[in-house]
C-alpha positions in Angstrom: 107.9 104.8 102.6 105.7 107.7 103.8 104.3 110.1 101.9 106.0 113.8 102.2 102.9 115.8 101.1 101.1 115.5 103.8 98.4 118.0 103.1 96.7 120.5 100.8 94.5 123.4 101.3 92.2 126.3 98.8 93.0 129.7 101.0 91.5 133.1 100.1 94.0 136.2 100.6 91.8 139.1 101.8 94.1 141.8 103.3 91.0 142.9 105.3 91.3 139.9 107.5 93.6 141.3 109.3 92.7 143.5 112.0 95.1 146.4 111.5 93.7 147.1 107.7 90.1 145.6 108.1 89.9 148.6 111.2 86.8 146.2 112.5 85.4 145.4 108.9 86.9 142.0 109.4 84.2 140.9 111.6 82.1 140.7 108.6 84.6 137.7 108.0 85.1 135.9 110.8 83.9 132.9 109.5 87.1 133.1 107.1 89.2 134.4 110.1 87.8 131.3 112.4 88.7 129.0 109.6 92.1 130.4 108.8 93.3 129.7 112.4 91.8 126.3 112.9 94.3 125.7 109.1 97.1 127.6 111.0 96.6 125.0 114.1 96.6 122.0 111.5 99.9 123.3 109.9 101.3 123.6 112.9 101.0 120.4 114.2 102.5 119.0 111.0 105.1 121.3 111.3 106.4 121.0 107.5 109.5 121.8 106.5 108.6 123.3 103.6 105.2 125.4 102.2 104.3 125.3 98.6 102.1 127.9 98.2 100.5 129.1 94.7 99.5 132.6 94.3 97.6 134.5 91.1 99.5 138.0 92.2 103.0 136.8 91.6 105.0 137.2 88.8 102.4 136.4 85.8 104.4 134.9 82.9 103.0 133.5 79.7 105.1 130.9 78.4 106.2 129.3 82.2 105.4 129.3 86.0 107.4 131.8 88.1 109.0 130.5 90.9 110.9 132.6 93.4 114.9 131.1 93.7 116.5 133.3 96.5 117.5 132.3 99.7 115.0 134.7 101.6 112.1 137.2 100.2 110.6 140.0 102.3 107.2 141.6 101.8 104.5 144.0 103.1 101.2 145.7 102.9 102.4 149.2 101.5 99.8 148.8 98.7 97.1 148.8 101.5 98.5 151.6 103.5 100.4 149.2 106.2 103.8 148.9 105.3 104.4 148.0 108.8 103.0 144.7 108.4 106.1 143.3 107.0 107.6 140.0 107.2 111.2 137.8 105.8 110.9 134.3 104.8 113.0 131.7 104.3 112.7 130.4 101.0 113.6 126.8 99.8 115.4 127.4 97.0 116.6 124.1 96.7 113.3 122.8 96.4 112.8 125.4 93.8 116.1 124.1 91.6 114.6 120.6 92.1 111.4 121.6 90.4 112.8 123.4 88.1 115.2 120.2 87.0 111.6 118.6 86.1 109.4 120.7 84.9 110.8 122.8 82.4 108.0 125.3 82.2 109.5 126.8 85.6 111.4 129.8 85.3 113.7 131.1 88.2 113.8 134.1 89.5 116.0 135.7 92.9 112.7 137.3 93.8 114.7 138.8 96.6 113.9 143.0 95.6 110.6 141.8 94.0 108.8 141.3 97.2 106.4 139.1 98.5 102.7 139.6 97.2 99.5 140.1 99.3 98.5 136.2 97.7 101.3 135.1 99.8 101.1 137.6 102.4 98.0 137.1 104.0 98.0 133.6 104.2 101.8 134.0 106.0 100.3 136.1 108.6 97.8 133.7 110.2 100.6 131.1 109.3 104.1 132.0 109.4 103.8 133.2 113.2 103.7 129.7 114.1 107.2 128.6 113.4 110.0 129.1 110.7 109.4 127.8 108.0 110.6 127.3 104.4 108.7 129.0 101.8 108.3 128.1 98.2 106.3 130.8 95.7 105.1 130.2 92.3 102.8 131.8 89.9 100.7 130.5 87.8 100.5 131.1 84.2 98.8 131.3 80.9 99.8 127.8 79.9 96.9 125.4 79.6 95.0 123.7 82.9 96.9 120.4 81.7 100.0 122.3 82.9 99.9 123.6 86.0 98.1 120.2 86.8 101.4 118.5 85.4 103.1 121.5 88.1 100.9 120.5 90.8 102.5 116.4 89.8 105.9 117.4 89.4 105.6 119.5 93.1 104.4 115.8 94.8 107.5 114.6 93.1 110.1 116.4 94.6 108.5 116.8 97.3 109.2 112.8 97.7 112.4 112.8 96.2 113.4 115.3 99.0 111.9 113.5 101.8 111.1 116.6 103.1 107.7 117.2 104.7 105.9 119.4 102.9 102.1 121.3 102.3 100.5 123.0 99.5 98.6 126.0 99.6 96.4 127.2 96.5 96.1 130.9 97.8 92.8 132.2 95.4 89.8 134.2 96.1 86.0 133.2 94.1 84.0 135.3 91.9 84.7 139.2 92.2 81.7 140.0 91.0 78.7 139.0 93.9 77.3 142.5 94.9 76.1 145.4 93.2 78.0 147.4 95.5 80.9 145.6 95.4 84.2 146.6 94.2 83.6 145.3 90.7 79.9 145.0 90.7 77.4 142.1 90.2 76.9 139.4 87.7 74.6 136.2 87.8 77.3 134.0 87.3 79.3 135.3 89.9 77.5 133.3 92.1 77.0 130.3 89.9 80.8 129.7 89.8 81.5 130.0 93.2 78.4 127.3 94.1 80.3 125.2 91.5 84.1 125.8 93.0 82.4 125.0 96.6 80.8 121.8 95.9 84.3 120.5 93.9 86.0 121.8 97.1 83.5 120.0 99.5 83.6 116.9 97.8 87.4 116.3 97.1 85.9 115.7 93.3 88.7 118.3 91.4 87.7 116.3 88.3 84.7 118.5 88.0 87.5 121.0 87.0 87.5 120.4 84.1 83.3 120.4 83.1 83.6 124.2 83.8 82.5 126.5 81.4 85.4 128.6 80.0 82.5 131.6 79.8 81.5 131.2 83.0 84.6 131.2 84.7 85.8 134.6 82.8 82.7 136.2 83.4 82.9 135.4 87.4 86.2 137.1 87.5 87.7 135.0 90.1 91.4 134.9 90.5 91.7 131.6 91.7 91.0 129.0 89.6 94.4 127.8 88.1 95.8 127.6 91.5 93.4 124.9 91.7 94.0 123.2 88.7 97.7 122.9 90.5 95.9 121.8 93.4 94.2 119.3 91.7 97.2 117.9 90.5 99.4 117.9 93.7 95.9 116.3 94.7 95.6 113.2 91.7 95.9 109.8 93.1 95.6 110.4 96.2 93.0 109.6 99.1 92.1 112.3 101.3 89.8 113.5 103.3 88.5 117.0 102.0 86.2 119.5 104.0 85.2 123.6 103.0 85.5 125.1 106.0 84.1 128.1 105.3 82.2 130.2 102.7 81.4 133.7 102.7 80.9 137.1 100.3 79.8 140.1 102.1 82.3 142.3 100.2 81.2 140.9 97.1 84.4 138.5 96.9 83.6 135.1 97.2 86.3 133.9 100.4 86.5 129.5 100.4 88.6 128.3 102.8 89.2 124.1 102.2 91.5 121.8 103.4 92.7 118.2 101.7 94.3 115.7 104.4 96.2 113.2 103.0 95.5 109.8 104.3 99.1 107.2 104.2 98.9 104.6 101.6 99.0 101.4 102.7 102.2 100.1 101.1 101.1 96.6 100.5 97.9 97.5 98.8 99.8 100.3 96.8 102.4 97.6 95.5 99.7 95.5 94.7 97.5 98.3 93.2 100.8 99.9 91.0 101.5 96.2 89.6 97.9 96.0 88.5 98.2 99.1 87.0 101.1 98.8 85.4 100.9 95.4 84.2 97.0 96.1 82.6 98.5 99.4 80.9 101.9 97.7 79.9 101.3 94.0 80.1 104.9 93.9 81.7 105.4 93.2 85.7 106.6 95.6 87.9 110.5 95.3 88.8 111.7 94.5 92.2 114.3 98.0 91.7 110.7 100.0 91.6 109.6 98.8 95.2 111.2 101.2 97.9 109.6 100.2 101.3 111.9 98.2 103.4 109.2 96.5 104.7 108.7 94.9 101.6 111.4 93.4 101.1 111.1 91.2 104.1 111.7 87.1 103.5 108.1 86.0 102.4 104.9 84.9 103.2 102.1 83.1 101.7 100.0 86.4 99.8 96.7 86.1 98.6 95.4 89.8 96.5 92.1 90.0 96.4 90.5 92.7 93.7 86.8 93.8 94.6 84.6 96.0 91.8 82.0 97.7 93.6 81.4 95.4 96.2 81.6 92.4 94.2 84.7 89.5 93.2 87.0 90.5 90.4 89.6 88.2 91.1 91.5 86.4 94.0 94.5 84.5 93.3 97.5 83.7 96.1 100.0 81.6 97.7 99.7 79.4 100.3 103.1 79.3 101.5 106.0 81.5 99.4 107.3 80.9 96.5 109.5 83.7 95.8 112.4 85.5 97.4 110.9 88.2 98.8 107.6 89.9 100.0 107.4 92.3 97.2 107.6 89.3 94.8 105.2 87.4 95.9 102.7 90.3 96.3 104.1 91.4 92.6 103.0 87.7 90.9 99.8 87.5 92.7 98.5 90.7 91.8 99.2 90.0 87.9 97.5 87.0 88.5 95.0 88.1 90.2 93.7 90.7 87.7 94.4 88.1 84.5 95.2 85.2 85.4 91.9 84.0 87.7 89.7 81.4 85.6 86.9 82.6 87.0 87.2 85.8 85.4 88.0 88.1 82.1 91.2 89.9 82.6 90.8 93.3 84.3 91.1 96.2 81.3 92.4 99.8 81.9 88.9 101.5 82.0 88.2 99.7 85.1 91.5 100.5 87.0 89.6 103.4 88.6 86.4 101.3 90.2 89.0 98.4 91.9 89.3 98.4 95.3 92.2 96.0 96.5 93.2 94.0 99.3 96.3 92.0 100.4 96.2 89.0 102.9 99.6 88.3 104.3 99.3 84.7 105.5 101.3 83.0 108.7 102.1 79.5 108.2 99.4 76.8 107.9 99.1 74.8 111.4 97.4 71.1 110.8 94.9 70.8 113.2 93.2 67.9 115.1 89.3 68.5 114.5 87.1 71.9 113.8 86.4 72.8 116.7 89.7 74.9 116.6 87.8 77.1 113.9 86.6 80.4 113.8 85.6 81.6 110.9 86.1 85.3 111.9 90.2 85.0 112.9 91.4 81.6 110.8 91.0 80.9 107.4 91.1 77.2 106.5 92.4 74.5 104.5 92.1 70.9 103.7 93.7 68.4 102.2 93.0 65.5 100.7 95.5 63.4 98.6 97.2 66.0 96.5 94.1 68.3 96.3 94.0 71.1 98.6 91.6 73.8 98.7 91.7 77.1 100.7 89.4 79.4 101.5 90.9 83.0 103.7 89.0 84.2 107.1 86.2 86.7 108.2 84.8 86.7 104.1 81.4 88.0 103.5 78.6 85.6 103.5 80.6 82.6 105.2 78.5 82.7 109.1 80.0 79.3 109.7 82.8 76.8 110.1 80.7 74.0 108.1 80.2 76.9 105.5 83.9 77.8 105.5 84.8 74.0 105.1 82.3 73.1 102.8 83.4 75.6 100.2 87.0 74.5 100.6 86.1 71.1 99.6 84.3 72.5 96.9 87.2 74.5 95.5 89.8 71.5 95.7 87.1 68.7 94.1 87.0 67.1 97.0 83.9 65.5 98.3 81.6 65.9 101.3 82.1 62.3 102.4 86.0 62.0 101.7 88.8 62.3 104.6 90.2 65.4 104.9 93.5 66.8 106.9 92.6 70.4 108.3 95.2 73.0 108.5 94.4 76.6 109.9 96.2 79.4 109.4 95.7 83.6 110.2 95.9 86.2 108.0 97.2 89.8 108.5 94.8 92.0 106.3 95.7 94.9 104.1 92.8 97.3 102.4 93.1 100.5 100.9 
């Protein structure tokens, strides 16, 4: 099954950017501006149905998140002298019910006469004119960052659920505080946090979240930091490829602009990777009724899962023809095997679930061959037989340069020696990685 969140991005919400109230003054952005359209572009061509966006100037509510219910919300730039600039949005308010069903710390509200805020606005400007679409507000909150992560989780959720497309937007400015001359002055650690938000935004590493100091992050006076916390969580689990696009202050408000693009997991791997998980936390296998991809549940194969910690075996247990009913069965058994069942190894424990990366080898039926000179170490993998022993080794491994390698250490694996007669079978393999 695809993924519905497709993608993610940190968005600042100057009202200056826009050339009607920045009067020329918003060339002193345009690294911002630049950035903002290439996100627009991006959007566009994903062409969601639905926007999540995050904004510190909405409804502010201590006990809950504010999330906007009504059917359509209109807003402008009065309190910046432009109440010209307006725009209606559809809202997705049945994406907002759905949200609210699992996360009771949502509150809704029919924000239709509360108006849109400038966090919300700005971005909507460079975006909205794009296309139509949905819109869902919230606000974040003086809960805990362990919350509005658990917001940002719930959002993915329903977002899946749904089957909608869908993006996130954590609309936020930086530090406040990065010029004398500012609009709230200067402080040292005004530019300390913001070197600290932009590396975490660079690298994709939102864990680094939570090392912040809580005194440095009050003294910057930055209005944006919980939105990524909810970032981080719509973020958690997921691979993606994260790049700051721009950086700038010359207002003495740090502006980040950062995108997330979320990369499709490969549903054989993530079967594989969830049983390992699950089975390691639980010590219980997965059930069939969890697996949702179709493709999955497909007649079998033979499957072999391999488990790699960095760089090195961890455990590699498989089938060389099926065994069970299905696909998603035989990858299900494997991968518990694989990560404590594999003599060669302890059994995998929870602190290392992090550090595995995971592979899954779908196998097409063994072909008995007439000598080895229909090897290739690179495209077949290889088995012999001897007897009742067999041993198998898979194709294109690390380390194996030749088919006399590659034989050799089949032998090896079924006790089988160098000078005994062997049957050959060869067989191809259809690789899975993360």
């Amino acid at each position: 099954m695809l993924m519905s969140m497709l993608a993610a991005f940190a968005l600042p919400h100057p009202p200056i950017a826009l050339e009607k109230i920045g009067r020329g003054e918003e060339r002193n952005i345009q690294s911002t501006i630049d950035a903002y359209h290439r996100i627009s572009k991006i959007i566009a061509d994903i062409n969601p149905d639905t926007i999540i966006i995050s904004s510190p100037h909405a409804p502010y509510l201590r006990d809950g998140f504010f999330v906007g219910a009504s059917e359509k919300a209109k807003g402008d730039f009065s309190r910046f002298g432009h109440p010209d600039i307006a725009s209606t949005i559809d809202l997705d308010s049945d994406f907002a019910k759905e949200l609210r069903e699992l996360n009771d710390r949502v509150r809704l509200y029919d924000n239709s006469e509360l108006g849109v805020d400038h966090g919300v606005m700005v971005p909507l400007e460079f975006i909205h004119q794009q296309s139509t679409y949905r819109w869902v507000i919230l606000g974040i909150s003086t809960l805990s960052t362990a919350e509005h992560k658990q917001l940002g989780r719930d959002i993915v959720s329903v977002s899946e659920r749904s089957g909608k497309k869908t993006v996130f937007i954590a609309s936020g400015d930086l530090s406040h505080r990065l010029k004398h001359d500012g609009p709230y002055g200067y402080i040292k650690e005004g530019a300390i946090f913001d070197k600290k938000i932009t590396d975490i935004l660079s690298s994709g590493n939102f864990n680094l979240l939570d090392s912040l100091d809580d005194s440095l992050c009050e003294k910057a006076g930055e209005c944006g930091l919980r939105g990524l916390h909810v970032l981080a969580g719509v973020l958690e689990g997921k691979t993606y490829d994260s790049h700051l696009l721009s950086y700038e202050g010359p207002f003495g408000v740090g502006y980040a602009v950062a995108s997330f693009m979320l990369k499709q997991k490969n549903p054989y791997v993530d079967l594989a990777r969830r049983t390992i998980e699950h089975y390691v936390k639980k010590r219980e296998m997965l059930k069939l009724e969890d697996v949702e991809d179709p493709k999955l549940i497909q007649p079998s194969s033979g499957v072999f899962v391999s488990i790699h910690k960095q760089g090195r075996l961890r455990g590699c247990i498989g089938t060389i023809e099926p065994i069970r009913k299905n696909l998603a069965l035989e990858i299900i058994f494997n991968a518990v095997s694989a990560c404590s069942r594999d003599p060669r190894f302890y059994p995998v424990s929870q602190p290392e679930l992090k550090d595995l990366d995971i592979s899954v080898d779908i196998l097409t039926k063994p072909e008995k061959i007439s000598d080895k000179q229909k090897l290739d170490v690179q495209r077949f993998g290889v088995i012999v037989v001897s007897g009742t022993r067999r041993g198998l080794l898979l194709p294109d491994l690390e380390g194996i340069d030749s088919v006399e390698q590659q034989i050799s250490i089949a032998r090896r694996k079924a006790g089988i020696e160098s000078d005994e007669a062997v049957e050959l079978y060869r067989f191809e393999v259809v690789r899975h990685h993360d």
